[in-house]
N, C-alpha and C positions, 0 to 999 in steps of 0.2 A: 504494500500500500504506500508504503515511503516514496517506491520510486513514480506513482501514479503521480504523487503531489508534487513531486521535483519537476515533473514533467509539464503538468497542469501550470505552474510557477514559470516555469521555462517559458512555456509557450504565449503565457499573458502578457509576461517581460519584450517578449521578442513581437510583441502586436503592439503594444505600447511604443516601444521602439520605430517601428515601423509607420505605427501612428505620426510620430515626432516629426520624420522625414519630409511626409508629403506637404505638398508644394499649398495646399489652400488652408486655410484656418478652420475653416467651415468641415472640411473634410480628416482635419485632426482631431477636431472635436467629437464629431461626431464618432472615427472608430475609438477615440478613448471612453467614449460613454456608448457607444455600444457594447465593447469588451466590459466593460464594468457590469454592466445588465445582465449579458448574457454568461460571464462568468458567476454570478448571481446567483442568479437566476439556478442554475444548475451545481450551486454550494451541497446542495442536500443529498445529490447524488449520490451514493456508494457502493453500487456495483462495479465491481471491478471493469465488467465486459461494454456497461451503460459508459462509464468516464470514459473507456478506452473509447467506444465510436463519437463520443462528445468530441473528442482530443483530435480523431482523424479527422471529423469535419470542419472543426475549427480552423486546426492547418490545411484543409485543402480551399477551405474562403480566404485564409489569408494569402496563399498562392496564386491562388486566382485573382483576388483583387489587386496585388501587385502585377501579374500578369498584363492583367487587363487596363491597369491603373484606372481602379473604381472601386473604392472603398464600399459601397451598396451592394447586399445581394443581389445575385443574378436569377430573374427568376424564369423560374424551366418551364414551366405549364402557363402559357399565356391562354388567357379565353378566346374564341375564337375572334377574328376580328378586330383585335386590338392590336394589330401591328400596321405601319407607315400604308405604303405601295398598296398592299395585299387587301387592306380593307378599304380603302377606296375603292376600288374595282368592284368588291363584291358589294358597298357601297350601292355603287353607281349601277350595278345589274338588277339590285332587289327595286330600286328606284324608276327603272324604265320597267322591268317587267308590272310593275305596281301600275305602271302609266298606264303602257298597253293592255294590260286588263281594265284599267275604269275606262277607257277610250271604248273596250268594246261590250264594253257594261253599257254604259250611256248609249252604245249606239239601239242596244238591245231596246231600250226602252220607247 
């Protein structure tokens, strides 16, 4: 259990750290008071096997947002429709076909 918390220690250190680096204010603050939360957050944890995948996830957001240089989670599961290009279109398809249906609704009548 010793070396779970050296680790845990380790890795808060080294996000803090990292936090420091980044170039906006707004964006050090925020992973400092992220990390503060969400190492928190997850104090009460004690299974061994629970810390350890807390720990991989941790380090793998923190890899990524240096990767990516984006402090913010990335999120995997968008709703449909909620991305730039993609939802225009489908947008603008549900829109005309909306038309040409009341177009020949109306004519119906």
């Amino acid at each position: 259990m010793r070396s779970l918390r050296s680790q845990v220690l380790s890795l808060y250190r080294q996000i803090l750290r990292t936090g420091q680096s980044w170039p906006s204010v707004a964006e050090q603050m925020y992973i400092a008071k992220e990390a503060q939360t969400s190492f928190r957050a997850s104090k009460s944890v004690s299974d061994a096997s629970a810390i350890s995948k807390l720990l991989s996830d941790a380090q793998q957001r923190l890899e990524i947002g240096v990767h990516y240089k984006n402090p913010y989670p990335r999120l995997h599961n968008l709703p449909p429709g909620s991305t730039g290009e993609q939802s225009r279109k489908h947008k603008l398809a549900s829109l005309q076909s909306s038309a040409s249906s009341s177009t020949s609704q109306s004519l119906e009548w």
